[in-house]
C-alpha positions in Angstrom: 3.8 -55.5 23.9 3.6 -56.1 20.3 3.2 -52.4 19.3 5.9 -51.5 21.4 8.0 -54.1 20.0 7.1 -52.9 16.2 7.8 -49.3 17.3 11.4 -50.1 18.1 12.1 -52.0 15.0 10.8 -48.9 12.6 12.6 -46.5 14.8 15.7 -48.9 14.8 15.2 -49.6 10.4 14.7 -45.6 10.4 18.2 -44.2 12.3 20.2 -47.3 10.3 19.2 -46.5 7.2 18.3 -42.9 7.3 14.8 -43.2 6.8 11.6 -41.1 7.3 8.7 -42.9 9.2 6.4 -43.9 6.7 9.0 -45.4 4.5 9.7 -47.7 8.1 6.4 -48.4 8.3 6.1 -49.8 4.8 9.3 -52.0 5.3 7.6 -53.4 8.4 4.4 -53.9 6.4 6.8 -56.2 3.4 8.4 -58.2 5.9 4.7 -58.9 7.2 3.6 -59.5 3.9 6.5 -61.7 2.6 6.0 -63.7 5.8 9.4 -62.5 7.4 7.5 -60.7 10.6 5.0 -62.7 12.5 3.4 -61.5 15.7 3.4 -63.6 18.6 1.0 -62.9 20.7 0.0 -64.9 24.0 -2.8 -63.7 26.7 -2.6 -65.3 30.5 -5.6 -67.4 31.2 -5.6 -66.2 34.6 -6.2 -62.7 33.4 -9.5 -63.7 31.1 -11.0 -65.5 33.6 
């Protein structure tokens, strides 16, 4: 789910700003890096076992 989560926020950051892709991808990267993005990422016991 994650990657399809962070594909709608660089497609969202790129039609409101008027942006190319890559320059999405490095705003996604800062707000990682400056701690403003965290992934939250859960598995289902159930589904390892």
């Amino acid at each position: 789910m994650a990657p399809d989560i962070e594909k709608v926020l660089k497609k969202a950051y790129q039609e409101s700003h008027g942006k190319e892709k890559q320059e999405a991808e490095k705003w996604l990267e800062h707000l990682q890096a400056a701690g403003r993005y965290v992934k939250d990422v859960w598995i289902d016991k159930q589904l390892v076992d």
